[in-house]
CHARMM-style PDB file with segment names, atoms N, HN, CA, C and O in Angstrom:
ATOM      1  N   UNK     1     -14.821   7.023  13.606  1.00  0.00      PROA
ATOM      2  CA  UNK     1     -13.846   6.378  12.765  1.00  0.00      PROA
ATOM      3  C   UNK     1     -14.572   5.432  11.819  1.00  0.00      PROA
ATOM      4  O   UNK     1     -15.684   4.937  12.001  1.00  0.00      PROA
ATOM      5  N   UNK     2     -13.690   5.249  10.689  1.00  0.00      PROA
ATOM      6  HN  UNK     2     -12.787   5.652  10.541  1.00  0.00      PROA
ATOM      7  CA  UNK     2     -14.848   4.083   9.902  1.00  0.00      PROA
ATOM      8  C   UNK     2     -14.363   3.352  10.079  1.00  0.00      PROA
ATOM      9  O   UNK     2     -13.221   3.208  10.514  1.00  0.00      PROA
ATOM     10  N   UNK     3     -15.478   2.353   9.642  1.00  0.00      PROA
ATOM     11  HN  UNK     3     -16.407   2.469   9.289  1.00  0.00      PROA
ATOM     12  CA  UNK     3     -15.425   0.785  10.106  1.00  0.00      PROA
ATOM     13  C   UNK     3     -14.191   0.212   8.975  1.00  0.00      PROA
ATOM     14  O   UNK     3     -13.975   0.779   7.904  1.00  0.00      PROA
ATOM     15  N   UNK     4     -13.579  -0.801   9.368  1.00  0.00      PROA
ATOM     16  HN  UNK     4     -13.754  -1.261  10.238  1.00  0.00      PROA
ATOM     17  CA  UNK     4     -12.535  -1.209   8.919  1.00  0.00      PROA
ATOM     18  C   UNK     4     -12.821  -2.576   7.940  1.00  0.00      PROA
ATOM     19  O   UNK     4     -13.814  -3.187   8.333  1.00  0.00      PROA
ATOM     20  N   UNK     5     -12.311  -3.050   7.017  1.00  0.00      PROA
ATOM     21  HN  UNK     5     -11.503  -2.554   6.698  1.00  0.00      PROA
ATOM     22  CA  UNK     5     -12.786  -3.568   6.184  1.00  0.00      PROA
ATOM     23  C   UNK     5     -11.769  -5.292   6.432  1.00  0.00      PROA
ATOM     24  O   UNK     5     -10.658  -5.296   6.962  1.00  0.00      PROA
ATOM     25  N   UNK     6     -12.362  -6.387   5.997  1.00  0.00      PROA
ATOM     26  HN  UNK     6     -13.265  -6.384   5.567  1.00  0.00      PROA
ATOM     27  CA  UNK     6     -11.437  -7.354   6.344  1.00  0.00      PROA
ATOM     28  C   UNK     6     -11.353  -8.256   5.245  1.00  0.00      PROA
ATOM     29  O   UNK     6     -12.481  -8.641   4.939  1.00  0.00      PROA
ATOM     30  N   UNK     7     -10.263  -8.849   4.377  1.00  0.00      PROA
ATOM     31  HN  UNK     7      -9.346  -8.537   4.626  1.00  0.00      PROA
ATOM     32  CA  UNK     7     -10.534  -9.787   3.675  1.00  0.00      PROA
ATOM     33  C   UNK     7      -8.681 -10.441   3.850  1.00  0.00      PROA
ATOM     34  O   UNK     7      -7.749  -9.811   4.349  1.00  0.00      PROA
ATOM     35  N   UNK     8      -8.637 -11.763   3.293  1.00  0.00      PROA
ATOM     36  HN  UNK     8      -9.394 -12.275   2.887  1.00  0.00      PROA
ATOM     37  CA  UNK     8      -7.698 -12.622   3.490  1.00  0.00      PROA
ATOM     38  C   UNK     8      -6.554 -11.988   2.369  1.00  0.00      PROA
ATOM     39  O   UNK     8      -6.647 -11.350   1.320  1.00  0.00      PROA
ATOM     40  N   UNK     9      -5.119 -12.675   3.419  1.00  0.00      PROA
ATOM     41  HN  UNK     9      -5.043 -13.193   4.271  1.00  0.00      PROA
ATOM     42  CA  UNK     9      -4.017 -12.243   2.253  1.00  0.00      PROA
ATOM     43  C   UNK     9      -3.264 -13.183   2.213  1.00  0.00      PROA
ATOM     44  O   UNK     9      -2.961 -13.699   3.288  1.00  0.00      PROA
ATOM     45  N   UNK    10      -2.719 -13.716   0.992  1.00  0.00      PROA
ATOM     46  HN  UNK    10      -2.966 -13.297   0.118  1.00  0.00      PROA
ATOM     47  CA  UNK    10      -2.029 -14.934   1.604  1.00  0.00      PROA
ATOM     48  C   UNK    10      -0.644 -14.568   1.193  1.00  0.00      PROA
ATOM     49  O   UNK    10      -0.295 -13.717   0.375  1.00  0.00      PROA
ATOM     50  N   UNK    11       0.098 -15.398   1.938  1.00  0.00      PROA
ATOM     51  HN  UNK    11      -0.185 -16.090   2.602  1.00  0.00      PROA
ATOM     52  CA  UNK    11       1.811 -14.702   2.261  1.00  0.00      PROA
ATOM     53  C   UNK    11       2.305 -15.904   1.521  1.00  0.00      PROA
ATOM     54  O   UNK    11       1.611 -16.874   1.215  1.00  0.00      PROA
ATOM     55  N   UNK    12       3.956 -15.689   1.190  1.00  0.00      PROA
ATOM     56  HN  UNK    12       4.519 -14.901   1.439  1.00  0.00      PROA
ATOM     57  CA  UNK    12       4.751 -16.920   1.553  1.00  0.00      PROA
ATOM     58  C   UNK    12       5.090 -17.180   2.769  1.00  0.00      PROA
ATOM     59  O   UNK    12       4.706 -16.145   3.313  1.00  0.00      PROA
ATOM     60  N   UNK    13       5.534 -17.819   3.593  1.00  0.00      PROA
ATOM     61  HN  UNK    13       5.845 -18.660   3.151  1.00  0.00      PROA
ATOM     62  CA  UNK    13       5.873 -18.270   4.904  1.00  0.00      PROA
ATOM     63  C   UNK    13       7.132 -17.809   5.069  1.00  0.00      PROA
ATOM     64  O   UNK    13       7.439 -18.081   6.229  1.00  0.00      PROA
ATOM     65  N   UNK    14       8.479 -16.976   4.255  1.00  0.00      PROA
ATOM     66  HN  UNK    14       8.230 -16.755   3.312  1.00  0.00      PROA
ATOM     67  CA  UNK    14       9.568 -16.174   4.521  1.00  0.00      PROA
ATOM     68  C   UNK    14       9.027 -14.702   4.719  1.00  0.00      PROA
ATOM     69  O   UNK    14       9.662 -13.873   5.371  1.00  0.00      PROA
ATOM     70  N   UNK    15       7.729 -14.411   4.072  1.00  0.00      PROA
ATOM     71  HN  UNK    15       7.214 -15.085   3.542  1.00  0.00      PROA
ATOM     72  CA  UNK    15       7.570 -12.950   4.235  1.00  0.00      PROA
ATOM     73  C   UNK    15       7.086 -12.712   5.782  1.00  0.00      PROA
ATOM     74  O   UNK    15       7.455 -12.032   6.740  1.00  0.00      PROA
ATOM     75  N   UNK    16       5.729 -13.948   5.392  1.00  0.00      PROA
ATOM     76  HN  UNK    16       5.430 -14.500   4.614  1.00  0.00      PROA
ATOM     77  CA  UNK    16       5.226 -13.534   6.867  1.00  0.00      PROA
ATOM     78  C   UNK    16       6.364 -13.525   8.346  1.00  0.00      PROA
ATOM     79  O   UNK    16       6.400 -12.647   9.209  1.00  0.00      PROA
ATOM     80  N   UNK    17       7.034 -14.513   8.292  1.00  0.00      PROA
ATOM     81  HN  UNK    17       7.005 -15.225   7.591  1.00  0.00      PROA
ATOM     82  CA  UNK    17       8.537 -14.545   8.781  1.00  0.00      PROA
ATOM     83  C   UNK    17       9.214 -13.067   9.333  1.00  0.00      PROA
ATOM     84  O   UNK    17       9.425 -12.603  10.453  1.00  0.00      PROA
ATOM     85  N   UNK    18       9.445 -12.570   7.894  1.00  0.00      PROA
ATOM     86  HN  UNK    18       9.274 -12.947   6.983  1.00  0.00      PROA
ATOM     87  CA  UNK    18      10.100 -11.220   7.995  1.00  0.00      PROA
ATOM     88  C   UNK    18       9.055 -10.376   8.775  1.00  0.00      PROA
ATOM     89  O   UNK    18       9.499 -10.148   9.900  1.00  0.00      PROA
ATOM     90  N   UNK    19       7.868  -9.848   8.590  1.00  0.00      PROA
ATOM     91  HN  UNK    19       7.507 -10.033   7.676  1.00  0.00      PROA
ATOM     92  CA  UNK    19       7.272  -9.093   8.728  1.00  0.00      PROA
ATOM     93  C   UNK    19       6.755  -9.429  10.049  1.00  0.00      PROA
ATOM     94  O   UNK    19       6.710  -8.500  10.855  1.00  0.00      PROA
ATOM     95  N   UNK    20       6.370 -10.533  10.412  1.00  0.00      PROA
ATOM     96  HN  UNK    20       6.406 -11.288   9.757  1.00  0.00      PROA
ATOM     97  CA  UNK    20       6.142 -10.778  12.466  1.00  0.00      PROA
ATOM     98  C   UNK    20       7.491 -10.031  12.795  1.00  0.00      PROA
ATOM     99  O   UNK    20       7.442  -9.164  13.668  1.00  0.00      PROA
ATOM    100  N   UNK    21       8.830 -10.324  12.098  1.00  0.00      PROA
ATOM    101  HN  UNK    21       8.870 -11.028  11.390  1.00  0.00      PROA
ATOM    102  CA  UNK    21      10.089 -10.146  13.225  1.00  0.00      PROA
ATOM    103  C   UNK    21      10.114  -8.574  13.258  1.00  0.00      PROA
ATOM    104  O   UNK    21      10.427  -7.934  14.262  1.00  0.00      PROA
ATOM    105  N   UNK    22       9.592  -7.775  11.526  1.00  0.00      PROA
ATOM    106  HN  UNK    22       9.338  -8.294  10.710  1.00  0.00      PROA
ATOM    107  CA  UNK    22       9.793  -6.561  11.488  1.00  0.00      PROA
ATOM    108  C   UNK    22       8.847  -5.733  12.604  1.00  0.00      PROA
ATOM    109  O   UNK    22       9.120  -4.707  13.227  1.00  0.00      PROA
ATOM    110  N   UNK    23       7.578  -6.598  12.625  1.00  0.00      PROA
ATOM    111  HN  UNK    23       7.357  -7.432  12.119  1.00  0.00      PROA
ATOM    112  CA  UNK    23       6.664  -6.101  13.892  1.00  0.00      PROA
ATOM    113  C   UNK    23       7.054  -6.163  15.049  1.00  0.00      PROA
ATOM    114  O   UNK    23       6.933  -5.201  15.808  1.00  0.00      PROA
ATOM    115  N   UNK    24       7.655  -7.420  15.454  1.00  0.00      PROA
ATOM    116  HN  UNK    24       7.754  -8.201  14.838  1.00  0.00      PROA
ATOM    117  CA  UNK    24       7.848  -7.077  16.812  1.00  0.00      PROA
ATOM    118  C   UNK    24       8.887  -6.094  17.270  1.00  0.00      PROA
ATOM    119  O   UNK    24       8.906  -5.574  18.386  1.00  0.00      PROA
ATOM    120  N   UNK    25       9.926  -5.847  16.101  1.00  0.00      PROA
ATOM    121  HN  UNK    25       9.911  -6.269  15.194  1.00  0.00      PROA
ATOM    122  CA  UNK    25      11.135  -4.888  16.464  1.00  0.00      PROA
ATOM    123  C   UNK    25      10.354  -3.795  16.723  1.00  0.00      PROA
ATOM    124  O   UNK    25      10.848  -3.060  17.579  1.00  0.00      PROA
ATOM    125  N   UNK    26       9.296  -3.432  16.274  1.00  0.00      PROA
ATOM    126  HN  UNK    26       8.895  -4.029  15.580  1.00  0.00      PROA
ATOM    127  CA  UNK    26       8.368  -1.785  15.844  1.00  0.00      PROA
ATOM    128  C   UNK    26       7.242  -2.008  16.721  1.00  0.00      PROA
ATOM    129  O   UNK    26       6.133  -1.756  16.251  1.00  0.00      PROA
ATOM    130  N   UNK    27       7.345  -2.579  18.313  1.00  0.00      PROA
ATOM    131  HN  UNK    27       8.246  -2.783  18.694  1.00  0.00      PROA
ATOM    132  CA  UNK    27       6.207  -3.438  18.787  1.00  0.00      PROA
ATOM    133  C   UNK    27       4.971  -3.244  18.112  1.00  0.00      PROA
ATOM    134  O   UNK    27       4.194  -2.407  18.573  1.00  0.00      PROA
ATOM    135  N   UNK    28       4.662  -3.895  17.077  1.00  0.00      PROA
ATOM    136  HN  UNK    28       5.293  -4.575  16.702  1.00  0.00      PROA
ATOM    137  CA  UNK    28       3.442  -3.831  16.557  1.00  0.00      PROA
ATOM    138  C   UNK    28       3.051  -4.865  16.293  1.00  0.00      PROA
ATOM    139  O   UNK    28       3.842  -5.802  16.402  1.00  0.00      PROA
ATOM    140  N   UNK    29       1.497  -5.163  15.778  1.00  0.00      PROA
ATOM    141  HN  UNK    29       0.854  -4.402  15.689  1.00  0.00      PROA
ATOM    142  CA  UNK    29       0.639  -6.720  15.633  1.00  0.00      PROA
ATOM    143  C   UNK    29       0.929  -7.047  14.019  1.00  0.00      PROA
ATOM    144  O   UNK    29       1.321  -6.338  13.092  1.00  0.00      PROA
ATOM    145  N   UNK    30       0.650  -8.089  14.095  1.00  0.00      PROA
ATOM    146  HN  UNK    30       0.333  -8.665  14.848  1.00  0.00      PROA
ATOM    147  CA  UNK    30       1.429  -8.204  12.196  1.00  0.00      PROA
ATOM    148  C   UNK    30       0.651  -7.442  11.861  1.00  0.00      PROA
ATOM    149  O   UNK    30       1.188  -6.498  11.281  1.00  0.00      PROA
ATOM    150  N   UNK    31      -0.657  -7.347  11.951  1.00  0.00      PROA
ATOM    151  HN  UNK    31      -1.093  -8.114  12.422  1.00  0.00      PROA
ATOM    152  CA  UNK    31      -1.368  -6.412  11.283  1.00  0.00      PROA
ATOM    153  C   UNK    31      -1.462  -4.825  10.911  1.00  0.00      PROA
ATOM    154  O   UNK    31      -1.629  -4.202   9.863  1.00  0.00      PROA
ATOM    155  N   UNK    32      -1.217  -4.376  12.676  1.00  0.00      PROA
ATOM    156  HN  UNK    32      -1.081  -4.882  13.527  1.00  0.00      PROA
ATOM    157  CA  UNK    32      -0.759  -3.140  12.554  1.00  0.00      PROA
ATOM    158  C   UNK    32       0.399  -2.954  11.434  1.00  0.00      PROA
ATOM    159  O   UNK    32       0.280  -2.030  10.629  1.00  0.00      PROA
ATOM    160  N   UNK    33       1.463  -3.778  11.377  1.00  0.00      PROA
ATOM    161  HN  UNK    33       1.560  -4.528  12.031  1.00  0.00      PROA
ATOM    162  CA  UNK    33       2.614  -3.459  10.450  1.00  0.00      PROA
ATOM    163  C   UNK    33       2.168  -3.811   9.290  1.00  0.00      PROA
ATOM    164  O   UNK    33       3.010  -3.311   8.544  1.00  0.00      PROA
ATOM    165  N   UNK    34       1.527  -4.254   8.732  1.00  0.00      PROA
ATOM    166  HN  UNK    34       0.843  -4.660   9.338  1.00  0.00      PROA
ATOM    167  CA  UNK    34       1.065  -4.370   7.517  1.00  0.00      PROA
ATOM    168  C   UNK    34      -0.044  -3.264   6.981  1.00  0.00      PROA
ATOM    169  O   UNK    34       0.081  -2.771   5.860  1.00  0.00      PROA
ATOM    170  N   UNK    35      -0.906  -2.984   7.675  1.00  0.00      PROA
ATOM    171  HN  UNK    35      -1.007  -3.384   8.585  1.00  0.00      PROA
ATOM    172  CA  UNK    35      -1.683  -1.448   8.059  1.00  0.00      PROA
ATOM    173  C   UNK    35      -0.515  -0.775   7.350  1.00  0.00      PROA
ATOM    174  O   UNK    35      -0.392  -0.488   6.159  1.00  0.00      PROA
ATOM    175  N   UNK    36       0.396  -0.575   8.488  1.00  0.00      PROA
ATOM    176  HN  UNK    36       0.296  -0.808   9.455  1.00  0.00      PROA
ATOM    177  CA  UNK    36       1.633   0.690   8.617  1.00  0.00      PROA
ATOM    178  C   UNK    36       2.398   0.915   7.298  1.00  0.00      PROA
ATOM    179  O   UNK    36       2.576   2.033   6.815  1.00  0.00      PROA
ATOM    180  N   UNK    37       2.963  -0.566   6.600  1.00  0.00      PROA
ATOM    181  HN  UNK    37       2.819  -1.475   6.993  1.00  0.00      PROA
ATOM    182  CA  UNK    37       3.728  -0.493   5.288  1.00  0.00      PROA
ATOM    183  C   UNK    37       2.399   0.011   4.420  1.00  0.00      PROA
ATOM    184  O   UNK    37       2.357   1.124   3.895  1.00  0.00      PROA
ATOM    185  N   UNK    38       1.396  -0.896   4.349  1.00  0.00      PROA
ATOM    186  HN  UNK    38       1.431  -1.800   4.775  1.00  0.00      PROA
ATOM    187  CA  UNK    38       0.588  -0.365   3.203  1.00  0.00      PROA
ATOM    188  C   UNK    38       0.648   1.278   3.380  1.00  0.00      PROA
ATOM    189  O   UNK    38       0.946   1.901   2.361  1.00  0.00      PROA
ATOM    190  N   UNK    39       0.414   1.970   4.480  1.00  0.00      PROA
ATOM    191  HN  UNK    39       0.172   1.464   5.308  1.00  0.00      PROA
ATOM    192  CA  UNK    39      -0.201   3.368   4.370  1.00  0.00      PROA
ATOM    193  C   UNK    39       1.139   3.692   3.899  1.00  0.00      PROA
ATOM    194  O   UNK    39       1.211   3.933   2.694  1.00  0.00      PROA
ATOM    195  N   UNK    40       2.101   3.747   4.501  1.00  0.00      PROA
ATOM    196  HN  UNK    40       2.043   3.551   5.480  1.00  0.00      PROA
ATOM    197  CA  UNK    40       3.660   4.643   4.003  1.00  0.00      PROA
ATOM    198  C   UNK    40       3.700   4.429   2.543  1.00  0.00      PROA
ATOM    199  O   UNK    40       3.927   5.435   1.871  1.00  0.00      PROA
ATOM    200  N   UNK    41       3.517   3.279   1.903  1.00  0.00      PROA
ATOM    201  HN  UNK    41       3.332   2.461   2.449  1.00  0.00      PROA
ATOM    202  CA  UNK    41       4.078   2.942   0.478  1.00  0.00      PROA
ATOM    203  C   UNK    41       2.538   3.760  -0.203  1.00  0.00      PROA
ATOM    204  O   UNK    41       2.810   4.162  -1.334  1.00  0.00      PROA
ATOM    205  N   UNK    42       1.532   3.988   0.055  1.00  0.00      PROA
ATOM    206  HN  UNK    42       1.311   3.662   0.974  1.00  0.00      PROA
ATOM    207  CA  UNK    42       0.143   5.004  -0.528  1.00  0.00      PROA
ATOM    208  C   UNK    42       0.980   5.994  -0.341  1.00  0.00      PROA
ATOM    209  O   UNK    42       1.545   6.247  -1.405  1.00  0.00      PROA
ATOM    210  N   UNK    43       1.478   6.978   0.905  1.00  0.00      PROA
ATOM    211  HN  UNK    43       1.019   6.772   1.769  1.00  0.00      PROA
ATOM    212  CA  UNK    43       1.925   8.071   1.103  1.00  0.00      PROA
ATOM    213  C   UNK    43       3.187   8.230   0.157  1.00  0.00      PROA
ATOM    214  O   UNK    43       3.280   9.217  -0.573  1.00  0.00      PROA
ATOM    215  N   UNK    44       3.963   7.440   0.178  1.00  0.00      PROA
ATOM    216  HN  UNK    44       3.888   6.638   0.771  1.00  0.00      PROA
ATOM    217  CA  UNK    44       4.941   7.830  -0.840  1.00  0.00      PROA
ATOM    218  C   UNK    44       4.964   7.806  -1.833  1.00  0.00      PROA
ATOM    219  O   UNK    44       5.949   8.296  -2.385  1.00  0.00      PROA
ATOM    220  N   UNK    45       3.845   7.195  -2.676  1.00  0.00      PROA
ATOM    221  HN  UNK    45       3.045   6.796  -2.228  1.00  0.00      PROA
ATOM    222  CA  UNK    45       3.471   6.816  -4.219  1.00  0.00      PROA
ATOM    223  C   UNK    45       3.390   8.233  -4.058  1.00  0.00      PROA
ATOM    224  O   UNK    45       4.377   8.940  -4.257  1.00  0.00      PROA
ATOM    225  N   UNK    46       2.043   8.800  -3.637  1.00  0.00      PROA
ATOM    226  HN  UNK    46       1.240   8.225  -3.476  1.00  0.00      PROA
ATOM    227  CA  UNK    46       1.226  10.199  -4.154  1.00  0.00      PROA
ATOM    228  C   UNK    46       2.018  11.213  -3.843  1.00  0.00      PROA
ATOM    229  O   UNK    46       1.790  12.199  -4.544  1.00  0.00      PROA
ATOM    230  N   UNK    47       3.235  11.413  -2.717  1.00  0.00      PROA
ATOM    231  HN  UNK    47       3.421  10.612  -2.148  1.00  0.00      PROA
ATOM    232  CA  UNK    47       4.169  12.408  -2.781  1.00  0.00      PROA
ATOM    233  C   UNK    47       4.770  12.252  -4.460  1.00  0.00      PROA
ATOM    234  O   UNK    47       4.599  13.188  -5.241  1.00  0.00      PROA
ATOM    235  N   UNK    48       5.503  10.928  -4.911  1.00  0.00      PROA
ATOM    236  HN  UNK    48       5.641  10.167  -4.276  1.00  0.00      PROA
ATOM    237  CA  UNK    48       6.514  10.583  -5.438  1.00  0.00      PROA
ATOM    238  C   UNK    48       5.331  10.808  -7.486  1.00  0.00      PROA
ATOM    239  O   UNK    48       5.817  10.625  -8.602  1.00  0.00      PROA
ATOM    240  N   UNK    49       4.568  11.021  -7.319  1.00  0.00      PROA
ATOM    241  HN  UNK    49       4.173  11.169  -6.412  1.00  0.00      PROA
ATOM    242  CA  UNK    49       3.781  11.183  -8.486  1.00  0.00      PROA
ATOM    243  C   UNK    49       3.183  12.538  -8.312  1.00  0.00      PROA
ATOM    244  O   UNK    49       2.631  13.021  -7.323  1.00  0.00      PROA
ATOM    245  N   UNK    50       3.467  13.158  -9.754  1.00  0.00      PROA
ATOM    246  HN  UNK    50       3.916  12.765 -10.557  1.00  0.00      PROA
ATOM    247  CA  UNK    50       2.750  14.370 -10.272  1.00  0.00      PROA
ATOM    248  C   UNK    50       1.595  14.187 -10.200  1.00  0.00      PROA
ATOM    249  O   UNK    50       1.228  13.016 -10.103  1.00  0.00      PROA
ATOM    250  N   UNK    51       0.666  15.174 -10.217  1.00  0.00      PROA
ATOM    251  HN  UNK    51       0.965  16.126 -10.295  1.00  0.00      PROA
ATOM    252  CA  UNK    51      -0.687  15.773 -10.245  1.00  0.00      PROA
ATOM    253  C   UNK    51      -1.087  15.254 -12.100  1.00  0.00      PROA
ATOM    254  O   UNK    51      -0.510  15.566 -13.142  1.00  0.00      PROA
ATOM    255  N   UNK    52      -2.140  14.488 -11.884  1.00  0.00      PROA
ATOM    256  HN  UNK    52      -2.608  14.235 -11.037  1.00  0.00      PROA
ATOM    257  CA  UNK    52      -2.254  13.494 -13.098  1.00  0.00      PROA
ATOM    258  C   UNK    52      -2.966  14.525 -14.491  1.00  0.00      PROA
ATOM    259  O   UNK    52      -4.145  14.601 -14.144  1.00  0.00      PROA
ATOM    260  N   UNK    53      -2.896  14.965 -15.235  1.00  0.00      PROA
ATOM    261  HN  UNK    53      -1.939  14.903 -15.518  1.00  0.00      PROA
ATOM    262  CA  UNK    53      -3.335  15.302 -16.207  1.00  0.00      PROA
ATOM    263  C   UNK    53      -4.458  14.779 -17.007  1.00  0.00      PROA
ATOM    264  O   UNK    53      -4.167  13.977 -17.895  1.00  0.00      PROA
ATOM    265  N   UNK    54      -5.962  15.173 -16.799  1.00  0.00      PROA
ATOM    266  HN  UNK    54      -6.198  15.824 -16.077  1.00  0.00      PROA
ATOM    267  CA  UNK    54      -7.132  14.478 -17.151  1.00  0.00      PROA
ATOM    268  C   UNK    54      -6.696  14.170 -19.236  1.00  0.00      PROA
ATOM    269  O   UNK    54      -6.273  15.048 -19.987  1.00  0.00      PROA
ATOM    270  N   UNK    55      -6.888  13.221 -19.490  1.00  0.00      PROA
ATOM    271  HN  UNK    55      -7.232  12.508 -18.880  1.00  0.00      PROA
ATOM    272  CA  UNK    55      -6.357  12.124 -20.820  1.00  0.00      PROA
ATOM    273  C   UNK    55      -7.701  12.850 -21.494  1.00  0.00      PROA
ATOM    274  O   UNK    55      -8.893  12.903 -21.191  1.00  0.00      PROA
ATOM    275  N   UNK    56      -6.645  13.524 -22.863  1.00  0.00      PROA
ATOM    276  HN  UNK    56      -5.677  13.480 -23.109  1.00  0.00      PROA
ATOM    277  CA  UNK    56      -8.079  13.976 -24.013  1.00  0.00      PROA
ATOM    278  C   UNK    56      -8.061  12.895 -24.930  1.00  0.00      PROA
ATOM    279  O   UNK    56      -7.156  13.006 -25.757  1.00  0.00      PROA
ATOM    280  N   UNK    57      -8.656  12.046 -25.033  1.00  0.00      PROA
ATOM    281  HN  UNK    57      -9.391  11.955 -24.361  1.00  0.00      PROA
ATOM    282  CA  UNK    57      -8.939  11.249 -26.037  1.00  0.00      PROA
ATOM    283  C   UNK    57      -9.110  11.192 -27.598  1.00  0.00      PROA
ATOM    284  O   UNK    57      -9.074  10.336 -28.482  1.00  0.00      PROA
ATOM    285  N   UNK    58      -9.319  12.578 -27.476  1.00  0.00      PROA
ATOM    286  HN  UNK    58      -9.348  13.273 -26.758  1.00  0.00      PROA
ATOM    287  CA  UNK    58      -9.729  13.126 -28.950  1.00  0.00      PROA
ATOM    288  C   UNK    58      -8.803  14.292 -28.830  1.00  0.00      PROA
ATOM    289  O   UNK    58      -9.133  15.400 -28.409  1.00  0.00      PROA
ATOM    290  N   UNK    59      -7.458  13.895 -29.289  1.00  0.00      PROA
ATOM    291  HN  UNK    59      -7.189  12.995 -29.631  1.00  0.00      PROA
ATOM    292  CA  UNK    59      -6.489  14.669 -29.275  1.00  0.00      PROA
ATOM    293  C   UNK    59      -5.961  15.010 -31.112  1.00  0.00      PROA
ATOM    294  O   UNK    59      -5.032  15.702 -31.528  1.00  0.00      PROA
ATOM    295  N   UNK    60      -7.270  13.987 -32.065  1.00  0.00      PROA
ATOM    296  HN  UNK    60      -8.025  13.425 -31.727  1.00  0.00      PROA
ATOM    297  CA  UNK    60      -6.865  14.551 -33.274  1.00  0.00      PROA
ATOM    298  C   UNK    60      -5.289  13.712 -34.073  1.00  0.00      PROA
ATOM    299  O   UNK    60      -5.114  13.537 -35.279  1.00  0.00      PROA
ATOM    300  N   UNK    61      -4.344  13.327 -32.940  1.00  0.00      PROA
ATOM    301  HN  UNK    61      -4.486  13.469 -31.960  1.00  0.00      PROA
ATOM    302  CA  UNK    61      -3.339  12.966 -33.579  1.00  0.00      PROA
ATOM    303  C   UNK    61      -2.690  11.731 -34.036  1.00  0.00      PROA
ATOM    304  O   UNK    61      -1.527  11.565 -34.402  1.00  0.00      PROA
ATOM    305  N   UNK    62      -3.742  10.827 -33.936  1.00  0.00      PROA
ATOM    306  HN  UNK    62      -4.687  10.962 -33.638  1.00  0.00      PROA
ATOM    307  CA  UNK    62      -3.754   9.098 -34.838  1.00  0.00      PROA
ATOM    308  C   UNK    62      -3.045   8.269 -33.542  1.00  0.00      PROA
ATOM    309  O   UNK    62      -2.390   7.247 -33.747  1.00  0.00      PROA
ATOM    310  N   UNK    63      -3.318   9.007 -31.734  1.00  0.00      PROA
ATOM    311  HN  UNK    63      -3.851   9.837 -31.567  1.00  0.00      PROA
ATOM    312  CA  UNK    63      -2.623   8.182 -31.172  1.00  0.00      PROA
ATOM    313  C   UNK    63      -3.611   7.438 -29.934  1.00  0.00      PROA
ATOM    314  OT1 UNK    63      -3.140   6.559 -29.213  1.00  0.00      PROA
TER     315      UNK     63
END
């Protein structure tokens, strides 16, 4: 598995709030649930977005 990466996040004190209570309903560590939202909201971007079209730059048309 790869090594996991760590840096600070800072909350308001209603989110973090929400998100301990949303963890413990989902027994999970705040972290795990924050893990968990980040990955679902990646997974649903790249379902929810088309296959990106490489940008011609030199398309000729003054744009």
């Amino acid at each position: 598995m790869a090594e996991k990466k760590s840096f600070l996040l800072r909350l308001p004190p209603e989110l973090m709030d929400a998100l301990n209570r949303w963890a413990a309903d989902d027994l999970r560590s705040l972290n795990g649930q924050i893990e968990y939202v980040l990955r679902e909201a990646v997974r649903k971007r790249r379902r929810e977005l088309p296959e990106e079209e490489p940008e011609d730059k030199d398309r000729g048309d003054g744009i």
